[in-house]
N, C-alpha and C positions, 0 to 999 in steps of 0.2 A: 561506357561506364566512367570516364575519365571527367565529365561534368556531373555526373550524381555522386562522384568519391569526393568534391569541393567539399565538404565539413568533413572526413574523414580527414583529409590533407594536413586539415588546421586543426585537428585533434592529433595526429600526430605527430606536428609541431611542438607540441604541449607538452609539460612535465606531469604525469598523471601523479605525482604529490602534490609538487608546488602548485601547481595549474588545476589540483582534482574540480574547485568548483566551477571554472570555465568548462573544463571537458563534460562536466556530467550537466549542464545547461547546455550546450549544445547539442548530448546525444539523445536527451531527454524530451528539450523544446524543439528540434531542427528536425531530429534523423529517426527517432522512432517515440513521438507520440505518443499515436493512439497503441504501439505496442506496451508502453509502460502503464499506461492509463489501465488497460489491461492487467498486465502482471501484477501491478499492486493491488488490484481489485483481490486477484487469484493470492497473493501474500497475505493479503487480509483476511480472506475468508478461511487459508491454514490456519493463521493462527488459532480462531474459535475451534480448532480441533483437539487445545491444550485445554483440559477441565477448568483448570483455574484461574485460567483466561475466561471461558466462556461462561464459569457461575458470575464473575465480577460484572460480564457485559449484562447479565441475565436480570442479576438484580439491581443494576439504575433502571433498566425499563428502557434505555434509551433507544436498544437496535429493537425492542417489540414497538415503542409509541411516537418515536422521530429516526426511520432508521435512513429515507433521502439525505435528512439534515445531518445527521450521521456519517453517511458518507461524502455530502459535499462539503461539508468542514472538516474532515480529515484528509480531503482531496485538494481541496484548497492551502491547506495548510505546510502539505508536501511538497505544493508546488512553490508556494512562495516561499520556500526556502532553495529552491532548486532554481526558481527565477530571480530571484534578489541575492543568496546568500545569505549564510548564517548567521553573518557579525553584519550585514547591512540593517537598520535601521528596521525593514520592513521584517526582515530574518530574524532578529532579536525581538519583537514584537509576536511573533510567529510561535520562537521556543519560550515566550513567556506565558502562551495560551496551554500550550501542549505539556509546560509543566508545571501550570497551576490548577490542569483537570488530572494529571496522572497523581501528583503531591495529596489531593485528597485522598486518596484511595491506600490500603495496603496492597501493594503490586510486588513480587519479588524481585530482586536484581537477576536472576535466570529467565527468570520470564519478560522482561524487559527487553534482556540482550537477545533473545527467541526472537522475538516482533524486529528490533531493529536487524537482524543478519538476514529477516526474508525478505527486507527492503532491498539489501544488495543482492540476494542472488535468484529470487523469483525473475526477474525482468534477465539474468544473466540466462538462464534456463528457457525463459518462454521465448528471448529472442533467438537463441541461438536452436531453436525448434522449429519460430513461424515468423522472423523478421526475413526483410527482404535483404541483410547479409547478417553475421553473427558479430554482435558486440566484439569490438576489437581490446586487443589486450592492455592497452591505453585506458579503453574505456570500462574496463573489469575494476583494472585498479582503480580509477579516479573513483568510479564506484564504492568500492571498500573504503577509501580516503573520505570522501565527502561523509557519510553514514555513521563512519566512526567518529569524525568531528562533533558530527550533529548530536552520537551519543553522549561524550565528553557533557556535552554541554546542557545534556537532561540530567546530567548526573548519573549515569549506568556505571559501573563500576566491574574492571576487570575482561573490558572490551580486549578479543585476541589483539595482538601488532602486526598480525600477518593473515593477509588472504587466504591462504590456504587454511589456517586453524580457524578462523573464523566460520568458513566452511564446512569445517570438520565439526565446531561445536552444532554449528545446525542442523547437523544429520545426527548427530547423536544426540540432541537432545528432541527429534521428535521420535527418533526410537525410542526414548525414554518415557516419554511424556504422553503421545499420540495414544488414546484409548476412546472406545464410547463412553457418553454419560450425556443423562438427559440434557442439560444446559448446554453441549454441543449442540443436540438436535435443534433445541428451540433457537440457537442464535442463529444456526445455521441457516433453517427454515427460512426466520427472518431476511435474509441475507439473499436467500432463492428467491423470497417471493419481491424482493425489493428489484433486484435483477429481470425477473420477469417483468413487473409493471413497467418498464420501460420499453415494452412491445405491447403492439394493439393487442387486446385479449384473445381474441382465435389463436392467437402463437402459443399464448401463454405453456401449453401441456410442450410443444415444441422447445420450447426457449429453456423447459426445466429439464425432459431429456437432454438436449443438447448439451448444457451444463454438466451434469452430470456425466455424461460422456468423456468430459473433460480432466474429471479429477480421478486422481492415483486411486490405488486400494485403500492405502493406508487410510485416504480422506474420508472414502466413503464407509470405511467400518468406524471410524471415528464417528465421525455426523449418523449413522445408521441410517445411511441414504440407498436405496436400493438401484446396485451398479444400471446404466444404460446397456442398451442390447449393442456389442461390439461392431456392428457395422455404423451405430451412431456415430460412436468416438470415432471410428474411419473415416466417415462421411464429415464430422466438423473440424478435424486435421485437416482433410484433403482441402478442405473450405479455405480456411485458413493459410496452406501453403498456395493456394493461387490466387490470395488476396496477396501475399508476399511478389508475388512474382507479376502482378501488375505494379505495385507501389515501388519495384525495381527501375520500373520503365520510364515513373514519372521525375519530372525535372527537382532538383535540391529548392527543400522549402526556403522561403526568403524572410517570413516571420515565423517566431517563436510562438510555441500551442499552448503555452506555459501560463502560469496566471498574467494576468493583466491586472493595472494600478485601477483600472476604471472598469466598464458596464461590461459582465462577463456570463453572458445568455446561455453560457455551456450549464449554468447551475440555477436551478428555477428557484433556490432558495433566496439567491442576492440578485436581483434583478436591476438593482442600481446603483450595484456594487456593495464594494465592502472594504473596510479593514481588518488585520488581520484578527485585531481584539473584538472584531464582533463576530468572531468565529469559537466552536466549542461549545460544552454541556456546560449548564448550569450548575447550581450547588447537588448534591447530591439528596436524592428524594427523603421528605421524614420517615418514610417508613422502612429503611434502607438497614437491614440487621445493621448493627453498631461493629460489628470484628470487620467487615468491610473497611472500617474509616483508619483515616493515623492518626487520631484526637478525637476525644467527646464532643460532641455537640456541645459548644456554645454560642454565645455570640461574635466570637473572636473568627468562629468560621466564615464570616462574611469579610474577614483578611481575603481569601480566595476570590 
């Protein structure tokens, strides 16, 4: 273990305040990947368990008629902030996509701060479940550090100062919040069937049990998704932890899985590459009720 702990070493070297954006670029791009790749998939698909979340996604249309493109530019846009940095060039080009599609929209500042707290502790949770060791307390924090920066700077307002409440507010607010309603279903759906196409179709009934499997109660009375039979969930845990305990064995990666400046074949959307402003939704549709929007319809809407 004393060669697979090399980035552990040099994360806890770090200052997880000062240092949060190097620690959470190396625990991200070096040491767990495809488990965050993951986790945020699983953060994101909680959140459409908030009704208010989920009518907003329901009516752009975008996760029923783009919802690949959907997830490779919100994937993409996570990452280059996680590989570049917030206040780097590419980072500020990044929070200026993500807050000139969220600025259209009436979003609340609770439901804002919902989305960004599952960014820090989804990946806290799923690694410390199926990683091949459990986020270190260095990298908890720089977690919370980094997330809360990035909210600052969307303009979220009333982010906790401390890990633990922060935590707290996101258990209490999906107790509060977490109910079924149709626009869960339909985003959810969405979001399954997208998940599926990324396996040959024979999987496909497999890949949706399997998922399902995965997610708590709460999700699935949310989504009104009907539970998998318990020895699934068994069967793709166990999966999972002995994917962890091979990727123990293997040597400390030497590049970063993180976005890349150039031709980035993990996303069939940019095939030869991209910037970060050619990422994101468009204006929002004309037929989009009007209480969605922060302004009337004019022409001034093409400022965005």
């Amino acid at each position: 273990m004393s060669r697979r702990s090399r980035w552990l070493r040099q994360i806890e070297a770090l200052d997880p305040v000062h240092d949060h954006t190097e620690i959470y670029r190396i625990s991200a791009g070096y040491e767990f990947p495809w488990d965050y790749q993951r986790a945020l998939e699983l953060a994101l698909f909680r959140t459409y368990c908030v009704p208010t979340i989920s009518a907003l996604l329901e009516a752009t249309g975008e996760f029923r008629d783009r919802p690949q493109k959907r997830y490779d530019d919100t994937a993409l846009l996570m990452a280059e902030l996680a590989e570049h940095g917030y206040d780097s060039p590419r980072g500020k080009e990044a929070l200026r996509v993500i807050n000139r599609a969220h600025g259209q929209y009436v979003i609340s500042n609770d439901d804002m701060r919902y989305v960004l707290s599952t960014f820090v502790y989804e990946p806290i949770e799923w690694i410390s479940t199926f990683g091949w060791r459990p986020l270190s307390t260095h990298e908890q924090q720089a977690a919370f550090h980094f997330y809360r920066a990035v909210g600052v700077r969307m303009g979220i307002r009333e982010i906790p100062a401390g890990f633990d409440e922060f935590w707290a507010f996101k258990r209490e607010y999906e107790a509060a919040t977490f109910r079924f309603s149709a626009t869960n279903q339909r985003v959810g759906t969405y979001t399954l069937d997208l998940l599926k196409s990324w396996y040959p179709k024979p999987l496909s009934g497999a890949v949706d049990v399997a998922i399902r499997g995965l997610l708590d109660e709460p999700m699935l009375t949310a989504f009104g998704f009907r539970p998998a039979p318990p020895w699934i969930g068994t069967t793709a845990r166990g999966a999972l932890r002995t994917r962890a305990a091979v990727v123990r064995l293997l040597p400390p990666r030497r590049r970063s899985k993180l976005a890349q400046a150039g031709r980035n074949p993990t996303y069939p959307g940019y095939p030869a590459g991209y910037r970060p402003s050619d990422l994101g939704a468009g204006p929002p549709p004309p037929d989009l009720d009007p209480g969605f929007l922060t302004r009337p319809r004019s022409s001034s809407a093409q400022e965005y």
